[in-house]
C-alpha positions as CSV (number, residue, x, y, z in Angstrom):
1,X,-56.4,-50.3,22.7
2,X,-55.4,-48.8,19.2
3,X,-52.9,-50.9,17.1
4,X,-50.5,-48.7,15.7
5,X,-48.8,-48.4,12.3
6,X,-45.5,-48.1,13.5
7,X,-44.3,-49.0,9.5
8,X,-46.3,-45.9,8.4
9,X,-45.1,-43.9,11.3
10,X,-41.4,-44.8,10.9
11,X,-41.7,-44.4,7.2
12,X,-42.5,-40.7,7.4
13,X,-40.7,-39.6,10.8
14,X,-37.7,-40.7,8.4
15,X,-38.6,-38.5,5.9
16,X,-39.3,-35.6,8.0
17,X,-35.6,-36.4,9.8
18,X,-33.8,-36.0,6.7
19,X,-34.0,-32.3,7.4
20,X,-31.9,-33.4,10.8
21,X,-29.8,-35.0,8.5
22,X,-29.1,-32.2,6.4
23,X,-28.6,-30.2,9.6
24,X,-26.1,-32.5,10.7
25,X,-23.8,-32.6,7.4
26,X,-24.0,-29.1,6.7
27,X,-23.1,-28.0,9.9
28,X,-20.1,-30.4,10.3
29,X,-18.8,-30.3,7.0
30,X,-16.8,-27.1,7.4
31,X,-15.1,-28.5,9.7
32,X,-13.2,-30.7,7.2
33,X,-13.0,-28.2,4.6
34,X,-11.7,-25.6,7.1
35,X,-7.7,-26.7,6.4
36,X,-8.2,-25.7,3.4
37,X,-10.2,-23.2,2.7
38,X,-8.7,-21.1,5.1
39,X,-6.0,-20.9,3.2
40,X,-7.5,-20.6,-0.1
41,X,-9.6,-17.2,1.2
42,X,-5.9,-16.1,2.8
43,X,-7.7,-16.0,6.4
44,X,-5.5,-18.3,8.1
45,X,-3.9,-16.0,10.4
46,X,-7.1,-13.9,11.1
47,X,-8.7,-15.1,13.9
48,X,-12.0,-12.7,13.5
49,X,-12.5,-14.0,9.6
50,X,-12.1,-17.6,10.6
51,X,-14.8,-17.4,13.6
52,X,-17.0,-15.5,11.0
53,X,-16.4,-18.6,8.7
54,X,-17.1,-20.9,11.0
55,X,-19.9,-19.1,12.6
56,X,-21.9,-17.2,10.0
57,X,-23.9,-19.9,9.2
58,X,-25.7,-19.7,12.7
59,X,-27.1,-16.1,11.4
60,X,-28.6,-18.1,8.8
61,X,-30.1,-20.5,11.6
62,X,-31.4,-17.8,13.7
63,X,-33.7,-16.1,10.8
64,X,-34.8,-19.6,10.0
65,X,-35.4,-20.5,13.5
66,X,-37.4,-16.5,14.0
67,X,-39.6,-16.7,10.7
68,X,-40.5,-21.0,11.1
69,X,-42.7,-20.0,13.6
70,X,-45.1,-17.8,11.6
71,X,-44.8,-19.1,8.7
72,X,-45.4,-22.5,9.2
73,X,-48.6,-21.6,11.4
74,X,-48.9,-20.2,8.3
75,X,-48.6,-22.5,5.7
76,X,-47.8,-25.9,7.5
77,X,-45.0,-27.8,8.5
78,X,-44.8,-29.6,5.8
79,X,-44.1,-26.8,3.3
80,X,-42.0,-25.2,5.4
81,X,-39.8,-28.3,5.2
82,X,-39.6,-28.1,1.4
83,X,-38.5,-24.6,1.1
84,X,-35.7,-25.9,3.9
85,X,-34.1,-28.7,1.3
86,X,-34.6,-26.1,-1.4
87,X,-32.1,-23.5,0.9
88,X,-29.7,-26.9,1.3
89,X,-29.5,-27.7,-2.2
90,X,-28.8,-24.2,-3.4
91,X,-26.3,-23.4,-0.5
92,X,-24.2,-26.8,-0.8
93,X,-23.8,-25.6,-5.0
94,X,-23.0,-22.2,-4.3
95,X,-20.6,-22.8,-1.3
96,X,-18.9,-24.6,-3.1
97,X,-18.2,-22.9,-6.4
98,X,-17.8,-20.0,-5.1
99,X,-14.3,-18.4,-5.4
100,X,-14.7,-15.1,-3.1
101,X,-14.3,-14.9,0.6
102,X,-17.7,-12.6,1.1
103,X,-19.9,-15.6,-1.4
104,X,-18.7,-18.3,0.5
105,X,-20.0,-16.2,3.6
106,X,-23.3,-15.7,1.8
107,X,-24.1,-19.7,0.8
108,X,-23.3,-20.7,4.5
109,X,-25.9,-18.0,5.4
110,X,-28.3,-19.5,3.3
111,X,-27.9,-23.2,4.4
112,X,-27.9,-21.8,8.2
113,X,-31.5,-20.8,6.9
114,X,-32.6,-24.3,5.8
115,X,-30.8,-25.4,9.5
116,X,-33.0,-23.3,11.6
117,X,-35.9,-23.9,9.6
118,X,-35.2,-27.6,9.9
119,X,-33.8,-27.8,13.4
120,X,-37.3,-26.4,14.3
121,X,-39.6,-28.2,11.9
122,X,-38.3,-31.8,12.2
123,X,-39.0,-32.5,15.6
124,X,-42.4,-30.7,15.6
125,X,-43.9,-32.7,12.6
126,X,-42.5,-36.0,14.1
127,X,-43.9,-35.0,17.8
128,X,-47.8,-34.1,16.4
129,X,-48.3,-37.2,14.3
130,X,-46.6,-40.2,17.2
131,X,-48.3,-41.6,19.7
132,X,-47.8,-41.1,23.0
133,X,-46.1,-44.3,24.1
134,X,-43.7,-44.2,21.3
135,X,-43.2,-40.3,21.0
136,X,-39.8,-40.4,22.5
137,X,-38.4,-42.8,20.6
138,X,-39.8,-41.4,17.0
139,X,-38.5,-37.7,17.8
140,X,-35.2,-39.4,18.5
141,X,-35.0,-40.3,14.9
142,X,-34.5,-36.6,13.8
143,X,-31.3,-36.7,16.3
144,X,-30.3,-39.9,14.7
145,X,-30.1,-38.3,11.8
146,X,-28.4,-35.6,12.6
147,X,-25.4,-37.9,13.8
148,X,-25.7,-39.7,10.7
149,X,-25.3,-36.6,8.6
150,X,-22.6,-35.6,10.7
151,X,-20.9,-39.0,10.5
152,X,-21.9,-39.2,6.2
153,X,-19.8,-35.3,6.3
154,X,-16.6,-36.7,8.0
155,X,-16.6,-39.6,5.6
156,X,-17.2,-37.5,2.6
157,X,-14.2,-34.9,3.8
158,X,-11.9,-38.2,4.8
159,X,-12.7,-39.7,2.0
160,X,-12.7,-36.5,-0.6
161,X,-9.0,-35.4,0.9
162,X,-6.0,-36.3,-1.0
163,X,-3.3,-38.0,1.7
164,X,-1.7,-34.8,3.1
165,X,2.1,-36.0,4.5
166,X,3.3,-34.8,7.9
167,X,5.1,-31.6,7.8
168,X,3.5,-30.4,4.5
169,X,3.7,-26.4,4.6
170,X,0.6,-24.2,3.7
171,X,1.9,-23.0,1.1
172,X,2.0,-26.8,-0.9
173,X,-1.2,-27.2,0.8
174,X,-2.7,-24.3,-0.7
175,X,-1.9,-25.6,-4.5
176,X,-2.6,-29.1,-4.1
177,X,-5.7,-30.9,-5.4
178,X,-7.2,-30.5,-1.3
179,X,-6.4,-26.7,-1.6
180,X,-8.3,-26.0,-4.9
181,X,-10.7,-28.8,-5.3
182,X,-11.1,-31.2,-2.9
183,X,-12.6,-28.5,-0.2
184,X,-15.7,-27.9,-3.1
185,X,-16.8,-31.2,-3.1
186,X,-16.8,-31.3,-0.2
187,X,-19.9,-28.9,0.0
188,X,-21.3,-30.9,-3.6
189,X,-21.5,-33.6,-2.3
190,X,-24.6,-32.3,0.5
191,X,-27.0,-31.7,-3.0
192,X,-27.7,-35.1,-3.5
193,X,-29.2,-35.9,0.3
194,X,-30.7,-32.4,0.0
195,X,-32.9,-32.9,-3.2
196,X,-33.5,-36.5,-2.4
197,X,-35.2,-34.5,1.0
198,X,-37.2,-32.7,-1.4
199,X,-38.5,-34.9,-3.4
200,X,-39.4,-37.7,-0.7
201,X,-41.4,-34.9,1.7
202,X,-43.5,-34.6,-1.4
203,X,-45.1,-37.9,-0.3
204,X,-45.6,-37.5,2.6
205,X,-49.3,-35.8,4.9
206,X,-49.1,-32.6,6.5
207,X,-49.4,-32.4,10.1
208,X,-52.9,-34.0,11.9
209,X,-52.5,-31.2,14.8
210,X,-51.9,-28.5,12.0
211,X,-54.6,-29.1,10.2
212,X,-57.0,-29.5,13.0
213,X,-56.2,-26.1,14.0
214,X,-57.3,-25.2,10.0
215,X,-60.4,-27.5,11.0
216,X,-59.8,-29.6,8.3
217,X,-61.7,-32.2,10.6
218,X,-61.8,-35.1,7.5
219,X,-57.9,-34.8,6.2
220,X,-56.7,-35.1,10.4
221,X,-59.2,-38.3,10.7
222,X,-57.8,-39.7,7.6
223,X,-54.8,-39.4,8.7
224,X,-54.4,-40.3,12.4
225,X,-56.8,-43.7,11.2
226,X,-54.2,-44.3,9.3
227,X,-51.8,-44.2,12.0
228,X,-54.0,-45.7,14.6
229,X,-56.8,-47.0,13.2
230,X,-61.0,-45.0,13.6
231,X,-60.7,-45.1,17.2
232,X,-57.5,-43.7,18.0
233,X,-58.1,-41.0,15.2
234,X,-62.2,-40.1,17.2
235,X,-60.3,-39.9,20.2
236,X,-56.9,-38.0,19.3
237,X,-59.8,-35.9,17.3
238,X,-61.4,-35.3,20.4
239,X,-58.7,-34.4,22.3
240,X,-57.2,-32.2,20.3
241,X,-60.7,-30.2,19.7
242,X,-60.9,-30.2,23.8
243,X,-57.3,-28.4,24.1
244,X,-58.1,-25.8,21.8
245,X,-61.3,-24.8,22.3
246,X,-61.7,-21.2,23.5
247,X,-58.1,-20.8,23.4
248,X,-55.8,-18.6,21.2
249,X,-56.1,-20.5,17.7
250,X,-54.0,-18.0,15.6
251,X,-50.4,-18.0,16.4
252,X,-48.9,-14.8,17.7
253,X,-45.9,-14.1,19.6
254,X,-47.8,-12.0,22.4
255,X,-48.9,-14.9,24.1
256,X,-45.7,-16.0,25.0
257,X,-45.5,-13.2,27.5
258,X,-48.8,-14.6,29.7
259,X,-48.2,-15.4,33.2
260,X,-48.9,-18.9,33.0
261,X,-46.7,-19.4,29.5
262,X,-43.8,-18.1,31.7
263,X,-42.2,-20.9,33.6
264,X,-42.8,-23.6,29.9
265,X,-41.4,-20.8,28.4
266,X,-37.8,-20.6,30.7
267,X,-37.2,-24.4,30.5
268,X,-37.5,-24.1,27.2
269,X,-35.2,-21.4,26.2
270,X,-32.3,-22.8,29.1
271,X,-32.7,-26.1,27.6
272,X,-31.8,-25.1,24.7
273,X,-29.3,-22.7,25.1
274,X,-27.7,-25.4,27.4
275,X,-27.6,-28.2,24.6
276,X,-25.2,-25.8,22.9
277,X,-23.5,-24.3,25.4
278,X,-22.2,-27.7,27.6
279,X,-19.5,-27.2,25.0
280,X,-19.6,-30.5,22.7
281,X,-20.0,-29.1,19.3
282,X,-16.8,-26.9,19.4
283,X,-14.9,-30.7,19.0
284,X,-16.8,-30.9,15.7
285,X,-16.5,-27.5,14.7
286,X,-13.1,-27.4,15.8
287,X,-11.4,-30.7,15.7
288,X,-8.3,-29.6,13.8
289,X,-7.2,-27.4,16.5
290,X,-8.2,-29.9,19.3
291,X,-6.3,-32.9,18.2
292,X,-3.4,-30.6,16.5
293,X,-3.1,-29.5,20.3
294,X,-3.4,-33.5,21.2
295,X,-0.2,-33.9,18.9
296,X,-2.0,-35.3,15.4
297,X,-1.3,-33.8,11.8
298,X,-3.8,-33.3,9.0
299,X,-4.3,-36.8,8.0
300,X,-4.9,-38.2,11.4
301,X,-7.2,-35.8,12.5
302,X,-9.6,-36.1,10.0
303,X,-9.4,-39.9,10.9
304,X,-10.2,-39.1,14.3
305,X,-13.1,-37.1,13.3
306,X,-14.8,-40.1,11.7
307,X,-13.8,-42.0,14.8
308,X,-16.1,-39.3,16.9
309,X,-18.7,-39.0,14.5
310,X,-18.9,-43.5,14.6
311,X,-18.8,-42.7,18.4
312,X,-21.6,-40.0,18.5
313,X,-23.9,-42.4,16.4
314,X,-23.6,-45.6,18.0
315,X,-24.6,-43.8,21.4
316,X,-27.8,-42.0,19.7
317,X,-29.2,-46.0,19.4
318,X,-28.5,-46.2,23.3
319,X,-31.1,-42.8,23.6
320,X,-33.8,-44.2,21.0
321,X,-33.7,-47.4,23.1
322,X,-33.9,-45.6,26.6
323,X,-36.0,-42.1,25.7
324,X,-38.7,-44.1,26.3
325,X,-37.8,-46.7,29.3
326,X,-35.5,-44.3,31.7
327,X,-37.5,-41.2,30.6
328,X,-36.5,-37.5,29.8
329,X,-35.4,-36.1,32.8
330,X,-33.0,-39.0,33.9
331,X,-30.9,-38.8,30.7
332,X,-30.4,-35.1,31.0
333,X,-29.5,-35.6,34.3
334,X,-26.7,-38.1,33.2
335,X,-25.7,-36.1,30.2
336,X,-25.2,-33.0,32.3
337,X,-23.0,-34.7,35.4
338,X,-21.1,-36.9,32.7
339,X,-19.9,-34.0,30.9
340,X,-19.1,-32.1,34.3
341,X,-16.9,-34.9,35.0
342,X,-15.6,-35.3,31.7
343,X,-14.4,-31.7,31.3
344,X,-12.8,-32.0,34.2
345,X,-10.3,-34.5,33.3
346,X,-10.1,-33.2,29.5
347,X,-9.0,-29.5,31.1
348,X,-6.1,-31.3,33.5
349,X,-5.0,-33.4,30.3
350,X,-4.3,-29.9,28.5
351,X,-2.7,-28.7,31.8
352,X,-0.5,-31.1,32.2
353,X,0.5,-31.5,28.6
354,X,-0.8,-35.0,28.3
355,X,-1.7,-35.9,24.5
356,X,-2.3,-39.0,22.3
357,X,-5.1,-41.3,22.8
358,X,-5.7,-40.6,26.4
359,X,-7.2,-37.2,25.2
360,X,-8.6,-38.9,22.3
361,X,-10.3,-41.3,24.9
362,X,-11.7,-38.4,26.2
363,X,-12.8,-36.5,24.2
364,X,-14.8,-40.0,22.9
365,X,-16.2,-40.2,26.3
366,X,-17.7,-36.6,26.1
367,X,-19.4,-37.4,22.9
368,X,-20.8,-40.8,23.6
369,X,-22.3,-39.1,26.8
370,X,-24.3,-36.2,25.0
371,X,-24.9,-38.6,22.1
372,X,-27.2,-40.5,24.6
373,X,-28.8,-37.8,26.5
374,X,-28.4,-34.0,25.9
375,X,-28.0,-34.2,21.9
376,X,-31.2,-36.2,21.1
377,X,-33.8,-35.7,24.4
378,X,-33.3,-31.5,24.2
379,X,-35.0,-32.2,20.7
380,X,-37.5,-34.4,22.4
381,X,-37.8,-32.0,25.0
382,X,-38.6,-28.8,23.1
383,X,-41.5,-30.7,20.6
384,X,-43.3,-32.2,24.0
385,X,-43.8,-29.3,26.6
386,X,-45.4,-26.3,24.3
387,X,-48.8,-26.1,24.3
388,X,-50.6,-27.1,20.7
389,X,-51.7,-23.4,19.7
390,X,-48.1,-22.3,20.3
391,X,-46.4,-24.8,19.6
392,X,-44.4,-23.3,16.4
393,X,-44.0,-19.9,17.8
394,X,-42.8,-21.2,21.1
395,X,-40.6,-23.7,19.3
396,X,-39.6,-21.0,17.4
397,X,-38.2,-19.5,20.5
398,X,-36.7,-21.9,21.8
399,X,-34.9,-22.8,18.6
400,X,-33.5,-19.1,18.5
401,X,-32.2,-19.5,21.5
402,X,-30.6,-22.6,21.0
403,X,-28.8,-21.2,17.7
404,X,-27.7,-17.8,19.5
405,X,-25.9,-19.6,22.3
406,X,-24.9,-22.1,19.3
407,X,-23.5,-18.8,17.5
408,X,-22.0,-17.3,20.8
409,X,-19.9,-20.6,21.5
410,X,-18.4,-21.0,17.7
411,X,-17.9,-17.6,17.5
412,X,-16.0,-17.0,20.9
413,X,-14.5,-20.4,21.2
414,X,-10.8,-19.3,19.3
415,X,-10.7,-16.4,21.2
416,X,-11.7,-18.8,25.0
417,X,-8.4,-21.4,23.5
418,X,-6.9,-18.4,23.4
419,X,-6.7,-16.5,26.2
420,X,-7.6,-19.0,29.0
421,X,-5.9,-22.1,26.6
422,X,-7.5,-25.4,26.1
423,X,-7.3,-26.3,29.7
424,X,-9.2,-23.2,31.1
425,X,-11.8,-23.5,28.2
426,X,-13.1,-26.8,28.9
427,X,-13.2,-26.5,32.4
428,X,-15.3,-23.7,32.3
429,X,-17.7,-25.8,30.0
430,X,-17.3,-28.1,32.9
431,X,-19.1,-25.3,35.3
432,X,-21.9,-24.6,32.7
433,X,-22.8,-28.3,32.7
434,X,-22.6,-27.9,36.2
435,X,-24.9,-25.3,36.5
436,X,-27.2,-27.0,33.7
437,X,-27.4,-30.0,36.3
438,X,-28.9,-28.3,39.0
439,X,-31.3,-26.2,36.5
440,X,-32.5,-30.1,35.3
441,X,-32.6,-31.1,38.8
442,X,-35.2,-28.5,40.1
443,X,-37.2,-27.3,36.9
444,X,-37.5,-30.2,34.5
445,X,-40.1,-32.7,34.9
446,X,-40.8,-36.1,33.4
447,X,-43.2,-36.2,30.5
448,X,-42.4,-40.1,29.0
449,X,-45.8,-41.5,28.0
450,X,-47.7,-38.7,28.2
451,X,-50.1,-36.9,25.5
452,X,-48.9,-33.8,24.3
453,X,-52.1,-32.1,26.4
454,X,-51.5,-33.8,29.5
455,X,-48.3,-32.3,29.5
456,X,-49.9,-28.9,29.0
457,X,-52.3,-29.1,31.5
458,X,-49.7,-30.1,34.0
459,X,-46.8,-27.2,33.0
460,X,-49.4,-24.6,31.7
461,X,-51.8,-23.5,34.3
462,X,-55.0,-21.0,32.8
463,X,-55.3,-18.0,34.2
């Protein structure tokens, strides 16, 4: 039985994960900066320009997540992941110094690059170079540190942001040190993290299952003994070699659309699409709105947003522990009913006008349950059922998928408050997690402990 390097392995999953990390500030940061920036661009009262704010960046994420694919079947994961902290560093500087409505628009476009890129990348890197037996638990990492990104973003904003008093009109808002200055840093601050990223994934191998597939036979023995001593590396070797051999070895998007890449290929794109659309990330994007309509002003609300993100990573240490024990399929199952439930009550506290910490209560609830189960094991998910020669391309997919519905439910989600009011939005969230319940029930099955080709061979049958 191989003895594994779990220091080596941890060491550079962690570095891989700080694209996760990047993911999670950049994409959460707006949300703190959106009090004021709205009102610096004059779009306040447009709700088309502030969904396009808010949701532009998602363009950005669906290139990335289209072209990571090819080109890192390409060129390798692992320079793929450079160019991605390259894209954050240059968007967080641009986004914020830029004093034009259309720039701004631009910079977010180009961090949503380094996002899909990322999103995609991460989890794919950290999935071909674990072990088996602790595969779960090391692809968790790149959720962890999404939530810690997220969580280091609402600091940043809460701590950047001047005290802004109750009943403070736009208008002093707009030339105060938060309306001018404060909003910029805001987006600075993300260039440190990112080029720390960059220089740190210097260090560290490219991927073993990459560079079989380049049969670079001595680098992916060098490596996996590393990780698991000579043994484990002959027989991962082996294994590998086995799974490939007269298959497809060059990447191409064609064969996606064989019979028997159909039903790997479904689970995939719903999963995804369903981690985005059960409806948790509008509380990030949108917080202000949701606890203005609970009854808070400016300065509690962006204390309550570092109470969610504290929530959201506390519960991702409750999946790294259980990914592995309960498995996969249970803790989707959980995530999708909790939510159902969840929704439920969070609609009839809208309805009935009920605000304050109940719906505060609730809305923690919602976030501690997708913390645990659909935020980190979709990830987990996604890098474990594709098969190794399509991996990328199928991720690739999948990824697309889950930034279009991602796109879809920032964009459309003023526009949902709106017409069918808080109440109404959420509970139709509610039915999606419903449906996403029975979709896990009778299509997803457990793959815990399991090499990466024995899940193949069981939900990819040759024809």
């Amino acid at each position: 039985m191989s003895k594994f390097n779990t220091k080596y392995i941890f060491t550079i999953s962690m570095v891989s994960a700080m694209g996760g990390l990047l993911f999670g500030y950049d994409w959460v940061v707006i949300g703190g900066a959106k009090p004021f920036y709205e009102l610096f661009f004059s779009i306040s009262d447009s709700a088309n320009l502030q969904g396009w704010a808010m949701s532009c960046a998602l363009v950005g994420c669906l290139l990335g997540a289209m072209a990571s694919g090819m080109l890192s079947d390409k060129y390798g994961r692992k320079k793929l992941l450079l160019f991605a902290a390259l894209l954050f560093t240059l968007s967080a500087i641009g986004t914020g110094a830029c004093n034009e409505y259309n720039m701004f628009v631009f910079y977010r476009i180009l961090g949503g690059i380094g996002i899909g890129l990322a999103s995609n990348l991460s989890p794919i890197y950290i999935a071909e170079i674990s072990p088996a037996s602790m595969r779960g638990k090391f692809v968790s990492l790149n959720q962890l540190t999404i939530v810690i990104g997220i969580l280091a973003a609402q600091l940043v904003n809460w701590g950047i942001a001047d005290f802004v008093p109750p009943g403070t009109s736009p208008e002093e808002i707009l030339h105060s040190w938060n309306g001018q200055t404060g909003w910029r840093w805001m987006f600075w601050a993300e260039a440190i993290p990112a080029t720390l990223f960059f220089l740190l994934m210097l260090t560290v191998p490219e991927s073993p299952r990459w560079l079989a597939q380049k049969n670079h036979k001595d680098k992916v023995l060098k490596i996996l003994s590393k990780i698991g001593g000579k043994q484990y590396a002959e027989q991962e070797y082996n294994s590998i070699c086995q799974n490939t051999a007269s298959k497809v070895s060059k990447t191409n998007f064609r064969s996606l659309l064989k019979p028997n890449m159909r039903k790997v290929l479904i689970i995939g794109i719903t999963l995804a699409a369903f981690q985005q659309w059960c409806g948790i990330n509008v509380i990030f994007n949108y917080a202000q709105e949701i606890f203005e309509a609970a009854g808070y002003d400016v300065s509690d609300i962006l204390f309550n947003i570092v109470i969610t993100g504290t929530v959201n990573l506390i519960f991702t240490f409750v999946a790294i522990y259980t990914v592995d024990k309960l498995g996969r399929r249970t803790l989707m199952l959980i995530g999708a009913g909790g939510l159902t439930v969840i929704y439920l009550f969070i609609g009839l506290s809208y309805f009935f006008n009920i605000t304050g910490w109940i719906l505060l209560l609730l809305v923690i609830s919602a976030i501690a349950c997708y913390a645990m189960s659909l935020a980190p094991v979709t990830w987990v998910i996604l890098s474990e059922i594709f098969p190794n020669r399509i991996r990328a391309a199928a991720m690739g997919v999948a990824t697309v998928s889950l930034w279009l519905a991602s796109f879809l439910l920032t964009y459309t989600f003023p526009f949902l408050n709106k017409w069918l009011n808080a109440s109404g939005t959420f509970w139709l969230y509610g039915g999606i997690c419903m449906a996403g319940l029975l979709f896990i029930f009778r299509n997803l099955p457990e793959t815990k402990g399991r090499s990466l080709e024995e899940i193949e061979s069981e939900l990819v049958t040759e024809k």
